[in-house]
N, C-alpha and C positions, 0 to 999 in steps of 0.2 A: 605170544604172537607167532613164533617160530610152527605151531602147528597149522595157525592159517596156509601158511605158505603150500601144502602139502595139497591144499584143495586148488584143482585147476583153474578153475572159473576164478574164483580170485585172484590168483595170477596173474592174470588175461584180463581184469580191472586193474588191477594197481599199475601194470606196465602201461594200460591205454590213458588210462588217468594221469601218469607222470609224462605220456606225452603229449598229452594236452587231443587226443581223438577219443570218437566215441565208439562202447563198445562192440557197434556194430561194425565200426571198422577193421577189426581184430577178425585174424580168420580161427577158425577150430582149433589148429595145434596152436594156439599162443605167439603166433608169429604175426608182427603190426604190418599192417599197410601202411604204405607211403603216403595214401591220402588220407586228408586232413574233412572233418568232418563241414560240412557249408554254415558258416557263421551268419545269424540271424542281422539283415540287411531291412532295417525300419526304411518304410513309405516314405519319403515326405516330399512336398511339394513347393516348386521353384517358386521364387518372383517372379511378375508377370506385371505389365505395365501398358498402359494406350502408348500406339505408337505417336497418335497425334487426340488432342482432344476432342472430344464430341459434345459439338454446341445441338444437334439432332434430338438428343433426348432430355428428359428433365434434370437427370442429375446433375448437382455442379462440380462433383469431383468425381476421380477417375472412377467403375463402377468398380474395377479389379478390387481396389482398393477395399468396399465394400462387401470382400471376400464371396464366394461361391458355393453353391449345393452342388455336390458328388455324390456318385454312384462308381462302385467299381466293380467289376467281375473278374473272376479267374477261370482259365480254364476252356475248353471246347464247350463244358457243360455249363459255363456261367455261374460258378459256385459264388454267390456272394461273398462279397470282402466288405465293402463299406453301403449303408444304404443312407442315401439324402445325408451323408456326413454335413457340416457345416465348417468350412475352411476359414478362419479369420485372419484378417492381414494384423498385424501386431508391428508398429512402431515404436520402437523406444527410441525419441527425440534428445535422451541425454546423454547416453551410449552412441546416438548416431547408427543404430542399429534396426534391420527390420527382417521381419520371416512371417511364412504361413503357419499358424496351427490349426488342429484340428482333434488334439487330446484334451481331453475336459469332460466336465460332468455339468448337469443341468444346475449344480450352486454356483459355479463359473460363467453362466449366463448362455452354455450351448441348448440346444435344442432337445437334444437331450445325451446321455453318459455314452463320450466315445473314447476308444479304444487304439493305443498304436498298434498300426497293421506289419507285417512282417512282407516280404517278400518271400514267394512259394516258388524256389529252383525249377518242381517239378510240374509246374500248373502255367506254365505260357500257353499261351497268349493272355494277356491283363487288357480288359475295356474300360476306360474310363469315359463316362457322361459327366456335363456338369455345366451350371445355369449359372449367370453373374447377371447383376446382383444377386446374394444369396437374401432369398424371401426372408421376411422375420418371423420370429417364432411361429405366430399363430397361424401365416400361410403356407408352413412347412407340409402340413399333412392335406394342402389340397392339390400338391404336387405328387404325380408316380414317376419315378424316377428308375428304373426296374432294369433288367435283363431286356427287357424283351419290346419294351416301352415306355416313352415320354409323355406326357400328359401335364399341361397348364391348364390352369382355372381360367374360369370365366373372367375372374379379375386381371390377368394378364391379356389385355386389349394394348393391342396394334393399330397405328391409323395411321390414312397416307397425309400428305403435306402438298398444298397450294400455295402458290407466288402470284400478290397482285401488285403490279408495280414496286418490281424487287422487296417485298417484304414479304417472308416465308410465314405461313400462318399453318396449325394444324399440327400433326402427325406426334405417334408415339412409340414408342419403342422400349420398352421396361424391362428386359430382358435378352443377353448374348448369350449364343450356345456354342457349345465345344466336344469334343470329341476325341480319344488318345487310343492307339494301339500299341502295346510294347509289347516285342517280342523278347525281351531281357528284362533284368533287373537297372533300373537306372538311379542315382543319386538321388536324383529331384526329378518329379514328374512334373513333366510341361504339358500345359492347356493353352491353346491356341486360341482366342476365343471368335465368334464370327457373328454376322448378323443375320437375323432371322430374316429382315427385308430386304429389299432391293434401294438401288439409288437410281434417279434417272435426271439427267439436266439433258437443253434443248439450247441449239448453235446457229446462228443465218448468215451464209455469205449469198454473194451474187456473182454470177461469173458473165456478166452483159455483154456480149462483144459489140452491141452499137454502139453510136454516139452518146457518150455520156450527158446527160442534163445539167444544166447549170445548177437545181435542186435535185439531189436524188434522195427521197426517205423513206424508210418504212416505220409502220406505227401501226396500233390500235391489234396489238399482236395477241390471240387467243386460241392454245392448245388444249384439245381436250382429248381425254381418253373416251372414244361417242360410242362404245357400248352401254349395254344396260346392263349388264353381268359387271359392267368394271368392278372390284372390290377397294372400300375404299375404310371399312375396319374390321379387323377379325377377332375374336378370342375363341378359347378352348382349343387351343392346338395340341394337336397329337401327332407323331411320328413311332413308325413302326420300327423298333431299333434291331430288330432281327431278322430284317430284309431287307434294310437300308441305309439311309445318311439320316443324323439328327435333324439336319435340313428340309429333307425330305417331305415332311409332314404337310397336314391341312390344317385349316382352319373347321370346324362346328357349327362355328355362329358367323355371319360375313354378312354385312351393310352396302349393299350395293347398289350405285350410282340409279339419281331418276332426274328425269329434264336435262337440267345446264348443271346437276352440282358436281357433276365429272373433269369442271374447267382445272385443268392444271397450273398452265400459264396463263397470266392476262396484263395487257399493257394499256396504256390510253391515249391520246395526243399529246400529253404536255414534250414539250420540247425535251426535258431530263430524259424523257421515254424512247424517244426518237433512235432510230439507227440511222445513223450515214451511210448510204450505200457506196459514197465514193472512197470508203474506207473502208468498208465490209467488201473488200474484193480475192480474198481467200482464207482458206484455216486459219492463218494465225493471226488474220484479226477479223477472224467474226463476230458478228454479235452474239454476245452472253443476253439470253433472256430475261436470267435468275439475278443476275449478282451476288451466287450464291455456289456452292457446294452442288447444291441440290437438293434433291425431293424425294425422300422418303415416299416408297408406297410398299404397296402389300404384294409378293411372288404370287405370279398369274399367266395364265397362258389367255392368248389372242385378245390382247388390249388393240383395240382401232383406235389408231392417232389421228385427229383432223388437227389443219391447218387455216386459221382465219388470219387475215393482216390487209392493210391497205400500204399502196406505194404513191408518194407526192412525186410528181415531175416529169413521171412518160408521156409524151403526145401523139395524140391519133387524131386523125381526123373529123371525128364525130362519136356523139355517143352509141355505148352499144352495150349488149348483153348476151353472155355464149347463153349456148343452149340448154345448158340445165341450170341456168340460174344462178352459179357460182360465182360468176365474174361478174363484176358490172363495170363501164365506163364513166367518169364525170368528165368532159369534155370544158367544165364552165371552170372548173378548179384541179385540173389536171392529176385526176387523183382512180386508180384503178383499185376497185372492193374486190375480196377476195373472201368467199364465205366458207368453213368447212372443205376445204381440199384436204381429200383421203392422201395421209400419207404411208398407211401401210399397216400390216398387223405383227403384234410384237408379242412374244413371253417374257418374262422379269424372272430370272433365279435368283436364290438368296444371294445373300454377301456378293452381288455383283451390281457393278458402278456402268451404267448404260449413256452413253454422252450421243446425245444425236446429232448430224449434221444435216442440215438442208441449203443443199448449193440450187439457187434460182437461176437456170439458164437463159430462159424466155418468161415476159411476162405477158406476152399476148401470142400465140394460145402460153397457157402456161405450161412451161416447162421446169420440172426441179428433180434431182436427186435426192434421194436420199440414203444416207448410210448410220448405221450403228457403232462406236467405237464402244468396246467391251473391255473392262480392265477390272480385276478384282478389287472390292472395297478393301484396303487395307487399315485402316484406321482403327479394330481393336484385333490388329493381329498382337499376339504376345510377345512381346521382346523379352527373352530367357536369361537371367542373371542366375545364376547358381551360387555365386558371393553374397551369405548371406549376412554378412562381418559389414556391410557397405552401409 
């Protein structure tokens, strides 16, 4: 052994090796560096949970749960790290224990043989993409999932949702999308997840400053989105991931509104229906249209909102009719129609919750406001546990 010693290079492994660096950290003359070579830091990925449930789509449990398809990139160049991995939520109910995986081979029931990924010190920026619910096996490969682009199947259809006398009918949603950027290496990778659609619910006060009626109601209430472009199902979405947000995207294929099937809201006279206007006299107690959440529809730019409804109990004089026909008078049943009043043109972005108000100032000529309140859908934002012991 003692003639080993004699050779340099040997040396300069045995010292690097008993202290635990590697031999690149060793300089020429056999003299160690103080740094310590960067220990191999595996992938994995956090718990993530709804923050509230969603009654919106079909599923009846949370989808997170139902684990996610990922893509990840490294690098400025995008050097792939994971493609369409398949992440599975794994519950042991005996242990009281739960985690993500996503190592496994196609006899474990993945998608097919994946691989624990390492973090690369020298390769920041990390992109992660990633779709919840994760597709099953056989719709795996009609998804691209890429560097540079997202792509859904035709089978992944979107559709928007109508309220007729507070029951929601319609709309579909089979799929959240997410999005990560790290500049570091982190523990647990967190996906935020979002929604691909919008939400939108509709609000009525009155702000009267005459005499109030001894009956004041509104009723026979019908919003409609009155283009012919409105969309109202899409599939085959794509977004361009290397110019923009996963959001981003369009739809391919889009079903769009003809005649009346554009009604979003619709009420009728039964009494349950009715608004009290003598109680509908500011925001916080307007009338809710929905009795609902709200209404699922598809991201779109210049939706035309009209406005129909009739009021019980204003008096005028005699009957009449403005001039384009909108308004009409009953003088015999104290009752003013109101057809189609344009309330304005709107866009819908994704994962945003659009709450309208329409305050009534006058109702002969008519007069109303109207405003938009904007607040992010929150409801599959991800709530981030890294306790995976829980």
């Amino acid at each position: 052994m003692s003639h080993l010693f004699n050779n340099k290079v040997y040396r300069q492994w045995f010292v690097c090796a008993l202290l635990g660096v590697g031999i690149t950290a060793c300089s020429s003359d056999s003299t160690v560096s103080e740094t310590p070579v960067q220990p191999q830091e595996p992938m994995q990925f956090s718990q993530s949970a709804l923050s509230a449930a969603t009654t919106r789509a079909v599923p009846t449990s949370s989808p997170l749960t139902q684990g996610f398809l990922v893509s990840c990139f490294k690098g400025v160049a995008r050097a792939e790290v994971m493609d369409r991995y398949q992440v599975q939520y794994k519950a042991d109910l005996w242990n009281n224990t739960s985690k993500w995986e996503y190592v496994g081979t196609t006899a474990a029931g993945f998608y097919k043989d994946q691989l624990q990924r390492y973090w690369d010190h020298e390769a920041f920026p990390y992109q992660f993409y990633a779709v919840s619910p994760c597709p099953a096996n056989d719709a795996i490969p009609g998804f691209t999932l890429s560097a540079s682009q997202l792509v859904m199947p035709a089978t992944a259809e979107y559709a928007y949702q109508t309220c007729q006398n507070g029951i929601v009918t319609g709309g579909l949603e089979p799929y959240y999308l997410s999005e990560a950027t790290y500049q570091q290496a982190a523990s647990y990778v967190a996906l935020p997840f979002k929604h691909l659609t919008s939400i939108v619910k509709f609000v009525i006060y009155n702000n009267y400053k005459k005499e109030i009626p001894t009956e004041f109601k509104l009723y026979n209430v019908k919003i409609k989105g009155a283009n012919a472009d409105f969309a109202k199902v899409g599939r085959s979405y794509t977004a361009d991931l290397s110019a923009g947000s996963i959001l981003q995207g369009t739809f391919a294929d889009i079903d769009k509104a003809t005649g009346d099937e554009q009604i979003l809201v619709q009420t009728d006279d039964d009494e349950q229906r009715k608004c009290d206007l003598k109680v509908a006299v500011d925001r916080e107690h307007a009338y809710d249209c929905l009795n609902s959440d709200g209404l699922l529809q598809l991201p779109q730019k210049g939706v035309k909102l009209t406005f129909s409804f009739d009021v019980y109990g204003v008096e005028f004089p005699s009957n009449f009719d403005s001039e384009d026909g909108r308004v009409h008078y009953d003088m015999a049943t104290k009752t003013i129609h109101y057809t189609d009043v344009e309330l304005g043109t709107y866009d819908w972005e994704p994962s945003t919750r659009y709450t309208y108000v329409i305050k009534v100032n006058e109702f002969y000529p008519l007069t109303i406001d109207m405003s938009a309140e904007l607040t992010p859908w929150v409801d599959v934002v991800g709530n981030i546990d890294t306790n995976l012991e829980k």
